[in-house]
DRENPA-3360 file (N, C-alpha, C; in nm, 2 decimals, always signed):
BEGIN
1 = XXXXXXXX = -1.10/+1.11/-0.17/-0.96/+1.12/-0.14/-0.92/+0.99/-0.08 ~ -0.76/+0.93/-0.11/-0.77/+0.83/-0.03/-0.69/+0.83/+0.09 ~ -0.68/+0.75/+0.12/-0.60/+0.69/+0.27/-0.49/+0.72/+0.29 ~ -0.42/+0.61/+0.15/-0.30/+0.60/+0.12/-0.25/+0.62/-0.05 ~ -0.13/+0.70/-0.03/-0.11/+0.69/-0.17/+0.06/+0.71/-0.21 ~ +0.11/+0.66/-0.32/+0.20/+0.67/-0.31/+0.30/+0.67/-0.48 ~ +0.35/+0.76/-0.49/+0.38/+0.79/-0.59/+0.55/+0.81/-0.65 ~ +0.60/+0.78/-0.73/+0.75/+0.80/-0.73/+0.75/+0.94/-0.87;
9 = XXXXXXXX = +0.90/+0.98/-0.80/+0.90/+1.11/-0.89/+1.06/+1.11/-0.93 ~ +1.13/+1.14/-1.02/+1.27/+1.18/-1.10/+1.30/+1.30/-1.03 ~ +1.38/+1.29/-0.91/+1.44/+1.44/-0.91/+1.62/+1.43/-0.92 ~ +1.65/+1.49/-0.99/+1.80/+1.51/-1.04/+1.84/+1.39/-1.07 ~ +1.96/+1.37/-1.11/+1.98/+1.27/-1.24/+2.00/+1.16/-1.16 ~ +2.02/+1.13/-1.04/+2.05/+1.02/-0.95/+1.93/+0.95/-0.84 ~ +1.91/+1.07/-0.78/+1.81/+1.07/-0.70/+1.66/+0.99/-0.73 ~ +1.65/+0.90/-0.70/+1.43/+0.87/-0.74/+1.40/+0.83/-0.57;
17 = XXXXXXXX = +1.31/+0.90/-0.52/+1.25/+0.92/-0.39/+1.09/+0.91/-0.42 ~ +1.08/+0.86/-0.31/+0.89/+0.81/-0.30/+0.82/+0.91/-0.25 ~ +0.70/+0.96/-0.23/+0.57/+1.04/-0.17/+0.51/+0.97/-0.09 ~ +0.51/+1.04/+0.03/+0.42/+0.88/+0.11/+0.31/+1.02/+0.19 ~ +0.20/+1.01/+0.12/+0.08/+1.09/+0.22/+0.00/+0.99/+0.31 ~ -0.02/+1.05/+0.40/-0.12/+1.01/+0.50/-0.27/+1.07/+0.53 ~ -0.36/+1.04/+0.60/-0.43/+1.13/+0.66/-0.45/+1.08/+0.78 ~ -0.49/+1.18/+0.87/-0.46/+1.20/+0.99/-0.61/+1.26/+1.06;
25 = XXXXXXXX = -0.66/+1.17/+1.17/-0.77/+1.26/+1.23/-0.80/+1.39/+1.26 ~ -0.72/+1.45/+1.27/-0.73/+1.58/+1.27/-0.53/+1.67/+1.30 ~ -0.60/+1.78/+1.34/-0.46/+1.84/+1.33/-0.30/+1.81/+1.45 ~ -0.37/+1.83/+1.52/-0.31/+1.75/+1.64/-0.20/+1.64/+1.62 ~ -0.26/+1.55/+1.53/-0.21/+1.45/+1.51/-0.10/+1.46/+1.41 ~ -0.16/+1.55/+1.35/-0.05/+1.59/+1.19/+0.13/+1.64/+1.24 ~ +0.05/+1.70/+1.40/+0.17/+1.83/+1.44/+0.23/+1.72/+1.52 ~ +0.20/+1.55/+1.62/+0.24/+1.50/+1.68/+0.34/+1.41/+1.60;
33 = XXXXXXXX = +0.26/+1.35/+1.51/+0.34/+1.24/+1.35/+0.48/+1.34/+1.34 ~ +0.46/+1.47/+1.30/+0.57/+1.55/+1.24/+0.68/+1.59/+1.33 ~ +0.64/+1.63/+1.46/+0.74/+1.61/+1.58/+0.82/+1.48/+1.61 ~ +0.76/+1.37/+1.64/+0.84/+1.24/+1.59/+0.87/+1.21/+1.49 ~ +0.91/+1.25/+1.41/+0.97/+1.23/+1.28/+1.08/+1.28/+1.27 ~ +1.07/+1.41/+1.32/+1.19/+1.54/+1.33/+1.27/+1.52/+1.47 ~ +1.19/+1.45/+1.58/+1.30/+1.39/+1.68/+1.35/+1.25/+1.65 ~ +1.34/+1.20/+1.53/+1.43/+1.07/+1.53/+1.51/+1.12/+1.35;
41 = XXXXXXXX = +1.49/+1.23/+1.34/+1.64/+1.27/+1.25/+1.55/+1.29/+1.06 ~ +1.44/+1.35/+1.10/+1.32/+1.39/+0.95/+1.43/+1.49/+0.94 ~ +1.45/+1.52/+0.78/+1.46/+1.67/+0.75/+1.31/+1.73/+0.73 ~ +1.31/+1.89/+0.77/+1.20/+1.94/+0.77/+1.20/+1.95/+0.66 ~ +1.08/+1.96/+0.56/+1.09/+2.04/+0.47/+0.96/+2.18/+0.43 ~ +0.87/+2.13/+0.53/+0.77/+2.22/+0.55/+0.68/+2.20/+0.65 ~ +0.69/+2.32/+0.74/+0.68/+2.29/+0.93/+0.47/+2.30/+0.90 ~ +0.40/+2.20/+0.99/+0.25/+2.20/+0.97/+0.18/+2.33/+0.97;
49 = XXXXXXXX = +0.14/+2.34/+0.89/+0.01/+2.46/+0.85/-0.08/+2.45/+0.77 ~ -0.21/+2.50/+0.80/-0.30/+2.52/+0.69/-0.23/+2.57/+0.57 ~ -0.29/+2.48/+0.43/-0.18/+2.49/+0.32/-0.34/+2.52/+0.22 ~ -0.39/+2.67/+0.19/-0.48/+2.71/+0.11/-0.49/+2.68/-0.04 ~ -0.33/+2.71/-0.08/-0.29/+2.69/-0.19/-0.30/+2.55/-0.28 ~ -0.31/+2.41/-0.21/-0.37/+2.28/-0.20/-0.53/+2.30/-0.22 ~ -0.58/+2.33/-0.11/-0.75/+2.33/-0.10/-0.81/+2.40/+0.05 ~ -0.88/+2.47/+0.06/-0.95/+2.48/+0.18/-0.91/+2.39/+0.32;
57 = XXXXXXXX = -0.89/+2.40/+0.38/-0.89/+2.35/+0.50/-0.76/+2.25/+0.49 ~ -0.69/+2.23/+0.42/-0.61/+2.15/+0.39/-0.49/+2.14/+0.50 ~ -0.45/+2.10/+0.59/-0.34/+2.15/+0.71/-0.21/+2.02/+0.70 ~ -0.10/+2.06/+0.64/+0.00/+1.97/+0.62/+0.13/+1.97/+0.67 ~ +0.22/+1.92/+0.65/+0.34/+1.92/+0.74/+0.44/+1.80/+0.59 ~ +0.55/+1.87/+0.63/+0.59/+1.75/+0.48/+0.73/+1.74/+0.53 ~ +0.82/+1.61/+0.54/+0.95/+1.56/+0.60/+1.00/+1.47/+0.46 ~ +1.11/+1.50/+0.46/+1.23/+1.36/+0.45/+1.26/+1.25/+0.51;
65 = XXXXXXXX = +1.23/+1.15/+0.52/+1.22/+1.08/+0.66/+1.45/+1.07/+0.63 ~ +1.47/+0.97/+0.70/+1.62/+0.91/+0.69/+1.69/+0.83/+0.58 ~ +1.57/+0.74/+0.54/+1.58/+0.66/+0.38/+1.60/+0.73/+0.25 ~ +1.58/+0.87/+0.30/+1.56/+0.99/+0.14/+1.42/+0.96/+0.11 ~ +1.29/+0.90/+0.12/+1.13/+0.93/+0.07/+1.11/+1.06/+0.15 ~ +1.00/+1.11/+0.14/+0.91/+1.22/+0.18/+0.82/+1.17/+0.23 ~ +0.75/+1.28/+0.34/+0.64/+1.19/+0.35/+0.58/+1.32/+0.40 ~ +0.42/+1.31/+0.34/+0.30/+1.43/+0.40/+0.24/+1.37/+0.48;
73 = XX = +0.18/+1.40/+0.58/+0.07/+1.45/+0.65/-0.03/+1.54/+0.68 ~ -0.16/+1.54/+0.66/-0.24/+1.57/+0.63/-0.39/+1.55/+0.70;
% end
């Protein structure tokens, strides 16, 4: 798995926004990243949880930051 990764994607005919994942020592950290994010103006787009459907143990949190990219943690 790596570190960092980062990927661009086509969504609607105007829009191109980046993926920005992270990983994070543990959970803690995932829920504190994503709270500062969302107090300096993240749209949420998926509040931190264990995310099964990804992989076992997998626990994520996923924002919009203000620029329009996305960004996971993980």
């Amino acid at each position: 798995m790596s570190d960092f990764w980062i990927g661009s994607r086509q969504t609607g005919q105007r829009l191109r926004e980046s993926h920005l994942a992270f990983s994070a020592p543990d959970r803690g950290a995932v829920t504190a990243i994503y709270d500062a994010e969302v107090a300096s103006g993240a749209e949420v787009l998926f509040e931190p949880r264990e995310r099964p459907e990804f992989h076992a143990g997998y626990f994520a949190a996923f924002v919009r930051v203000p620029d329009g990219n996305y960004a996971c943690h993980q």
